[in-house]
Phi, psi and omega in degrees: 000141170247147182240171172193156210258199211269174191222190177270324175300344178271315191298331191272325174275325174292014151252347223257296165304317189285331184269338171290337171262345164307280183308340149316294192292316155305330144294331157304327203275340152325287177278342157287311189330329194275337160329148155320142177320299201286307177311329171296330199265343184282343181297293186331282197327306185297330143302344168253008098007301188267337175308310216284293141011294168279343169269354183277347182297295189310308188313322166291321193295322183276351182245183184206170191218132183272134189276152177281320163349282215216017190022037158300143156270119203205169177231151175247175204269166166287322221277337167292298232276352176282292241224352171291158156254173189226132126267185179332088177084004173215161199207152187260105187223138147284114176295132179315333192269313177248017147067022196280158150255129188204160188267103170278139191250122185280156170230174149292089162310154186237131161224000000 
């Protein structure tokens, strides 16, 4: 598999994603909220549930992540890409080649 680092057309749509779904999810919860108790918060969750599912989906097929170490290129997993911590463009992973935990700098698949 081949990268490439991020560009401003990468930065301006993963924000783009992130604020159309940030606004999903508050419109939703706007218009559930008001449901009968139990049924509005399992609609909510379950709408946030499936966001998080689907952007952590997208999120593995298009990035990839450079170990800071030893500058491997590697892809992660579903169950890392959940349970890892993340800031902005970098995620605290153990690299596959030096076996280091380190904050790896996401990158961009080429496909």
């Amino acid at each position: 598999m081949q990268y490439r680092e991020h560009n401003k057309a990468d930065k301006r749509n993963n924000l783009f994603l992130f604020l159309f779904s940030f606004a999903l999810i508050v419109i939703g919860g706007v218009f559930l909220a008001p449901l009968r108790w139990p049924v509005g918060i399992v609609l909510f969750l379950g709408l946030v549930i499936i966001m998080l599912v689907l952007l952590t989906n997208w999120q593995i097929n298009k990035f990839g992540y450079q170990c800071s170490v030893c500058n491997h290129e590697f892809d992660i997993n579903m169950k890392a890409a959940f349970l890892t911590p993340h800031i902005w463009r970098k995620k605290y992973l153990k690299c596959p080649k030096c076996q280091k935990f380190q904050w790896a700098v996401e990158i961009v698949k080429i496909k």
